[in-house]
C-alpha positions as MATLAB code, in Angstrom:
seq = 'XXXXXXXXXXXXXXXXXXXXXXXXXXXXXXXXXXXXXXXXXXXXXXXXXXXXXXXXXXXXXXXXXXXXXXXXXXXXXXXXXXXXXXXXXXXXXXXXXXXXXXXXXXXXXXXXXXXXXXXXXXXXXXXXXXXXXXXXXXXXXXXXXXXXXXXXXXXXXXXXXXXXXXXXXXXXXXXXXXXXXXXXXXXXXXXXXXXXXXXXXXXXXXXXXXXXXXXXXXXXXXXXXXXXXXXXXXXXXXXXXXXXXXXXXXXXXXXXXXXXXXXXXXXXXXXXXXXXXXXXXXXXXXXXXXXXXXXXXXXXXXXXXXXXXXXXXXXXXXXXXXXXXXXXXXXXXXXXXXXXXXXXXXXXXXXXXXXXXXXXXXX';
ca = [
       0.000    0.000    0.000;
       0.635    3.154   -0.277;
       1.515    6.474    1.998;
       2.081    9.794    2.567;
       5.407    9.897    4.730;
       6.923   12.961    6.838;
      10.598   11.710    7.347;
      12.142   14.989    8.198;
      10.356   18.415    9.583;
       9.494   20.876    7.482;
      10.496   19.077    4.627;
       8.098   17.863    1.874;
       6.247   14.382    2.400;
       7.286   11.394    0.268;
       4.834    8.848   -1.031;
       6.018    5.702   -0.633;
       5.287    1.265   -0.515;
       4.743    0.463    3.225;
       3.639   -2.243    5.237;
       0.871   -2.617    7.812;
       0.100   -5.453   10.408;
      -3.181   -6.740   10.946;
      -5.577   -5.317   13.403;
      -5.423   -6.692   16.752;
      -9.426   -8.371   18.840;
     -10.476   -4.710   18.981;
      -9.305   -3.109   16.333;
     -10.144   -2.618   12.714;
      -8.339   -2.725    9.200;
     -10.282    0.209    7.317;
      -9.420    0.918    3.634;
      -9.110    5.120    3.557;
     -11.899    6.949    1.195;
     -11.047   10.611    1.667;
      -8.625   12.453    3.891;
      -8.944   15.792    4.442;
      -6.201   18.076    5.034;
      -6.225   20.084    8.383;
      -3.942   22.725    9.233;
      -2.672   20.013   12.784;
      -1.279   17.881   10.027;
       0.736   20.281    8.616;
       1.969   21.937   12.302;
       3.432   18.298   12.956;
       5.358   18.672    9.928;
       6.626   21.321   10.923;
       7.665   20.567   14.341;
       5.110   23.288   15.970;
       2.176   21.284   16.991;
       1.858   22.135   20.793;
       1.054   18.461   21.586;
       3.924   17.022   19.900;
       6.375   19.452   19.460;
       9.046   16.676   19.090;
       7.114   14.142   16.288;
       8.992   10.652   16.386;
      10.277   10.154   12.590;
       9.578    8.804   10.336;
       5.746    9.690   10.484;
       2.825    9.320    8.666;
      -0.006   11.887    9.658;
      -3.002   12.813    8.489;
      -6.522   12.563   11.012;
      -9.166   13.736    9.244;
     -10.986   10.543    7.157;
     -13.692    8.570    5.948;
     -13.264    5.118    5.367;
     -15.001    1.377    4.490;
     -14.517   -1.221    7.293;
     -12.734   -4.045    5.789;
     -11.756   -6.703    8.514;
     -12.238   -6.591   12.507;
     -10.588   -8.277   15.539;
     -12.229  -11.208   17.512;
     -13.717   -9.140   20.233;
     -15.078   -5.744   17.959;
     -19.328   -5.553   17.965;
     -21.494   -3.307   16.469;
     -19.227   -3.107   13.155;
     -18.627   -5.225   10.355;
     -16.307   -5.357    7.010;
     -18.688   -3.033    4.605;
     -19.562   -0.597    6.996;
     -18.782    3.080    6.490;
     -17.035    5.272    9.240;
     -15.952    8.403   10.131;
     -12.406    8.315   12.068;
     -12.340   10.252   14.896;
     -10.650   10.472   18.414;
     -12.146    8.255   21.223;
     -12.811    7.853   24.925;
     -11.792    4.962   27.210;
     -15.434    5.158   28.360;
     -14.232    4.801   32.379;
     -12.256    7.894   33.287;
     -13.746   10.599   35.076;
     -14.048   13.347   32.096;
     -15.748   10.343   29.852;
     -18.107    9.301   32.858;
     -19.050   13.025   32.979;
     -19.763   13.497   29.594;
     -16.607   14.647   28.044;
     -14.733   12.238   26.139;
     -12.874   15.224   24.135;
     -10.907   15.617   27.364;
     -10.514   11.613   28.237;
      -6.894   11.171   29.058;
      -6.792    7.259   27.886;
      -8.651    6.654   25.065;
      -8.199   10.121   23.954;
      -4.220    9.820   24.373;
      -4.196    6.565   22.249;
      -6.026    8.339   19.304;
      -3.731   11.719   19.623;
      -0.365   10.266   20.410;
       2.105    8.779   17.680;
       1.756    4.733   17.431;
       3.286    2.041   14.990;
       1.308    0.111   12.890;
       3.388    0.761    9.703;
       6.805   -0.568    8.426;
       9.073    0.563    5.296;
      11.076   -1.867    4.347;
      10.948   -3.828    7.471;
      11.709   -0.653    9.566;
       9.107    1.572   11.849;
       6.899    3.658   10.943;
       5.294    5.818   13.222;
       1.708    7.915   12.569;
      -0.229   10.438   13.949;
      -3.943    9.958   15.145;
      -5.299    7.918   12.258;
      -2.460    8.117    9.626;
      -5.125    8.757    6.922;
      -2.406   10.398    4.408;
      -2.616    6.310    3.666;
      -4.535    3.890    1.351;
      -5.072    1.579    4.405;
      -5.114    1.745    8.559;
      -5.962    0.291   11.450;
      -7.912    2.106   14.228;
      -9.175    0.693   17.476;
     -13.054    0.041   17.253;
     -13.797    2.912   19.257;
     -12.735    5.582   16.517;
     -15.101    3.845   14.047;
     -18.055    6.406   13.965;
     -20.780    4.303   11.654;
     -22.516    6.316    9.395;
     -25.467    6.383    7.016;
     -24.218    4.338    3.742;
     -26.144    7.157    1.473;
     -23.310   10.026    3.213;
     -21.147   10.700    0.440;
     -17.741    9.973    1.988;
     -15.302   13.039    0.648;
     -18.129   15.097    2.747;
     -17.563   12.838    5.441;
     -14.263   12.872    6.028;
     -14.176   16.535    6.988;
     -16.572   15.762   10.109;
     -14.408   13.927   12.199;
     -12.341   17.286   12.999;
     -12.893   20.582   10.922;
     -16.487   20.793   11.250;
     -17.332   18.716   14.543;
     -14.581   21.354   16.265;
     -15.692   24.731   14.714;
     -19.413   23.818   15.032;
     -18.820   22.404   18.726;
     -17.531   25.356   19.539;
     -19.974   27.781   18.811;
     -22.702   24.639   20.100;
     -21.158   22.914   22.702;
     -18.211   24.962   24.343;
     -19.422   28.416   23.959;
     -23.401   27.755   23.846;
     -24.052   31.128   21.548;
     -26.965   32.146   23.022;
     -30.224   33.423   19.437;
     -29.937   36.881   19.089;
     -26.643   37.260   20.001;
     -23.539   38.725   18.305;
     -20.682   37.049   17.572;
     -16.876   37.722   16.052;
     -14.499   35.153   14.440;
     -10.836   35.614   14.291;
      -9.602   33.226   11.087;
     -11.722   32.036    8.071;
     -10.068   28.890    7.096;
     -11.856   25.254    7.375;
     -12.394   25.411   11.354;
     -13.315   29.179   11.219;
     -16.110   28.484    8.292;
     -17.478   25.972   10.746;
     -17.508   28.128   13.881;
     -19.408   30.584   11.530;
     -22.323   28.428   10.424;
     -21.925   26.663   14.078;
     -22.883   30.202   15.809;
     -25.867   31.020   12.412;
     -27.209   27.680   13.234;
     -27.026   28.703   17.142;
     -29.311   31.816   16.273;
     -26.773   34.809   16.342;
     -28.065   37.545   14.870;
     -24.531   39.145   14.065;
     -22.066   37.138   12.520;
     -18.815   39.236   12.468;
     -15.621   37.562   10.182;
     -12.125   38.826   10.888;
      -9.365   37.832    8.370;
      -6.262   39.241    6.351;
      -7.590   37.937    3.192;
     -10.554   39.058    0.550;
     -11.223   35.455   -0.726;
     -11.880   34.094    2.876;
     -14.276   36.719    3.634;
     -15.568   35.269    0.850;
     -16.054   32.235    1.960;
     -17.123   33.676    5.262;
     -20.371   35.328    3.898;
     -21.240   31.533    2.497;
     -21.402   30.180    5.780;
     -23.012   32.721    7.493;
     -21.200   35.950    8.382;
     -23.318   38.937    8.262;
     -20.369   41.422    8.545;
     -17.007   40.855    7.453;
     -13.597   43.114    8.165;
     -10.149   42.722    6.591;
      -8.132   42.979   10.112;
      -4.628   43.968    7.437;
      -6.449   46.899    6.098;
      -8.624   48.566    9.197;
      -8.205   48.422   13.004;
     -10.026   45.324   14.362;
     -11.158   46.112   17.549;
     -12.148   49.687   16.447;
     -14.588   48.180   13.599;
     -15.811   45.248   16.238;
     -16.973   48.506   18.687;
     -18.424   50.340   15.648;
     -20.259   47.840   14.476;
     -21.860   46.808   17.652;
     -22.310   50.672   18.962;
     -19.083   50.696   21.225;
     -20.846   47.643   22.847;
     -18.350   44.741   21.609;
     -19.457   41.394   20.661;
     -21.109   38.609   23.413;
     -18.751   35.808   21.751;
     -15.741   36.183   20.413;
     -13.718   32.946   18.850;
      -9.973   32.717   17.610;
      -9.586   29.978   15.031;
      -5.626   30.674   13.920;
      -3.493   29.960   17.241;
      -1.592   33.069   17.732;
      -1.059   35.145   21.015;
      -1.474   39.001   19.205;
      -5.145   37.444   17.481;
      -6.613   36.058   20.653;
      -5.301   39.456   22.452;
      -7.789   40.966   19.536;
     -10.633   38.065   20.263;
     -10.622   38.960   24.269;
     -10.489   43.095   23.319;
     -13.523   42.866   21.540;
     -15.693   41.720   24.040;
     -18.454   43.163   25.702;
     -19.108   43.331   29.202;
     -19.986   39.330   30.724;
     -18.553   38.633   26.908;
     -17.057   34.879   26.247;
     -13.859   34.462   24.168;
     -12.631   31.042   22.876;
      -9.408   30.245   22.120;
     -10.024   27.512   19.062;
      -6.789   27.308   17.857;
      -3.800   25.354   18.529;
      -0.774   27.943   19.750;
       2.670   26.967   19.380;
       4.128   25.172   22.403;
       5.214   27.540   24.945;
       3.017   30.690   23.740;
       1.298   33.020   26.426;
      -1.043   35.755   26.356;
      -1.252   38.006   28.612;
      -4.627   40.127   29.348;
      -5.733   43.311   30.695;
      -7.314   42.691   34.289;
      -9.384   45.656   33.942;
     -11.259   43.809   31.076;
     -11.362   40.552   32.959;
     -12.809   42.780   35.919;
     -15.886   43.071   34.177;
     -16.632   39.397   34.099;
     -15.265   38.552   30.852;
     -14.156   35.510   30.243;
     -11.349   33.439   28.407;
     -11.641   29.585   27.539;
     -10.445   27.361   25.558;
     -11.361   24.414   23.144;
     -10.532   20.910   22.283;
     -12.487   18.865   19.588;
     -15.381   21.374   19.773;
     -16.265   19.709   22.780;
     -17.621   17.256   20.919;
     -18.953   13.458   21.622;
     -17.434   11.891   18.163;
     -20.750    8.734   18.658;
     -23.213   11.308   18.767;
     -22.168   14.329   17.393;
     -20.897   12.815   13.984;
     -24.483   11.235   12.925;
     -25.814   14.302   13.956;
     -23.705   16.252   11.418;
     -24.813   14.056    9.137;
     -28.046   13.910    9.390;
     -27.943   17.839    9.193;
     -26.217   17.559    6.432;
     -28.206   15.183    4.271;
     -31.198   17.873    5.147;
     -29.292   21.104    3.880;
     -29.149   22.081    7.158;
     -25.463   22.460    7.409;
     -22.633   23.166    4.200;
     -20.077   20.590    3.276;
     -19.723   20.708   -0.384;
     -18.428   24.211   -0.132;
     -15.937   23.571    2.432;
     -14.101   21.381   -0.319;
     -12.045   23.712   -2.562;
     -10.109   20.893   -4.222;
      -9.673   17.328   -4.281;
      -6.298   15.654   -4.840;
      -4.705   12.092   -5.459;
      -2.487   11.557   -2.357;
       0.516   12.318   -4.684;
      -0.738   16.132   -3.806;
      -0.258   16.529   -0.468;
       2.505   18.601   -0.971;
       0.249   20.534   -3.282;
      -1.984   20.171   -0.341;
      -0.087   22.086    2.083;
       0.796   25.031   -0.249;
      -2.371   25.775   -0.918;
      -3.529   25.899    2.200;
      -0.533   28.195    3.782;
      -1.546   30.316    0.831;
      -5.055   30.816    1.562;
      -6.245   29.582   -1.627;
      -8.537   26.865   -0.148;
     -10.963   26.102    2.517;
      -9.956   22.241    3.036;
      -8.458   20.013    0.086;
      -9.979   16.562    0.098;
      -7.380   13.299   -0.658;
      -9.520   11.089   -2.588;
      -8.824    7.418   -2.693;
     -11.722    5.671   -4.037;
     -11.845    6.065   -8.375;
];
């Protein structure tokens, strides 16, 4: 089979012939449909991921995918070679943040799915991967990251739930609860930030404000949802948040690109009791530091992981939405490539030119 391989950071990726081994009682051998491509992949190649600053090499990455069951372990139920899935990160189902709802936060399961493990070889030698390590034709995942899904889903939409969309519309839904009526700014238009936007229009807000340094995003921004859009490179950000909203400042406020001066900007624009969450993934080490008079005034700062999502429920939700034009997929996909353009991939993306790129491998 075939794969997508980082083998040194910040370097391009290599396709190459590797190996896998079988899946173990409760695990299963998937065959990959689509893949998308999310800015985390690209962080771990280059070495600035904040949860694995230090990726073991060589690495396959890649977390975002939709696949067809193909084989399962002795001891897997409730799935079976044909089914359709959506990959995403699991719980262990015991500890205390599963038990209480929040499997996003599990520090088991959760660590199993996020940390690197080795399933793959290259000419008898390890291979590491990320997550999923669905930059390849074939994986295996433990049972638990196996979201079933509706076999009518079309499966280059589903890929992009099982990150992109399940974390920017969980955080508008599930970590921030935007209240109807409300007002809301978001900090970063790319594939998370276009799902924070129609997360917080399908929440009700009645002003949809989309920050970014780039005309075509805005773009995209109106698409999803935004009502107002500002070009933070060409006018003062906080200044147009306060005119638009009568010197008020928005009730939410979300940062969806992961860098200290941006979620400065997110927290400034707040109102008074305001809510701003931190989306993005900052580099390791990165602090912000915020004025206490503006915290005085019971503003608040959180952040998110996952959306705060529950990957067994929250993913057949999405697609039922989906399937009833409640919710925008095909316009999240800009492109879709071979896995030969990953590299192509990644360019894009760091250019702005897409929303998410799509690897397809199914003819």
């Amino acid at each position: 089979m075939k794969a997508a391989v980082l083998n040194e950071l910040t370097k391009p990726l290599t396709v190459d012939e590797i190996e896998l081994r079988a899946p173990g009682p409760r695990e299963a051998l998937v065959k990959m449909a689509a893949s998308g491509v999310c800015h985390t992949d690209y962080s771990i190649t280059q070495g600035t991921l904040n949860v694995m600053p230090n990726p073991p090499l060589p690495m396959i990455v890649g977390h975002e995918g939709a696949a067809i069951v193909e084989e399962v372990g002795s001891e897997v139920t409730g799935l079976a070679p044909g089914d359709h899935v959506v990959l995403s990160t699991s719980g262990c189902g015991r500890c205390r943040h599963c038990l209480t709802g929040k499997p996003f936060l599990c520090m088991w399961g959760g660590v199993i799915s996020r940390q690197p493990v080795m399933n793959f070889t290259r000419s008898g030698q390890p291979v590491f991967h990320f997550s999923h390590g669905t930059f390849a034709e074939y994986s295996v995942v433990p049972q638990e990251s196996c979201i079933k899904i509706r076999e009518d889903m079309p499966l280059d939409k589903a890929c992009l739930l099982g990150c992109g969309v399940m974390t920017g519309i969980g955080a508008a839904m599930n970590t921030a609860k935007v209240a109807p009526g409300s007002s809301v700014l978001v900090i970063g238009c790319g594939g998370v930030g276009l799902n924070v936007i129609q997360g917080a229009a399908l929440c009700g807000a009645r002003m949809i404000i989309a920050a970014d340094i780039l005309d075509n995003k805005l773009e995209f921004a109106r698409t999803f949802g935004a009502t107002h859009t500002i070009n933070s490179k060409e006018q003062d950000l906080v200044a147009a948040v306060k005119d638009l909203t009568h010197g008020v400042g928005v009730e939410y406020s979300f940062e969806v690109i992961a860098a200290v001066p941006t979620i400065r900007l997110a927290f400034e624009s707040l109102a008074v009791d305001g809510l701003c969450t931190v989306v993005g993934a900052a580099p390791p080490g990165a602090e912000v530091s915020i004025p206490i008079d503006l915290l005085f005034w019971e503003r608040a700062i959180r952040g998110c992981f996952m959306g705060s999502g529950r990957p067994p429920m929250d993913i057949p939700r999405l697609v039922e939405l989906y399937m009833n034009k409640k919710i925008k997929l095909d316009e999240l996909v800009s492109q879709r490539l071979p896995l030969e353009g990953i590299n192509q991939a990644f360019d894009d993306m760091q250019n702005g030119k897409v929303a998410r790129t799509v690897l397809n491998y199914l003819s």
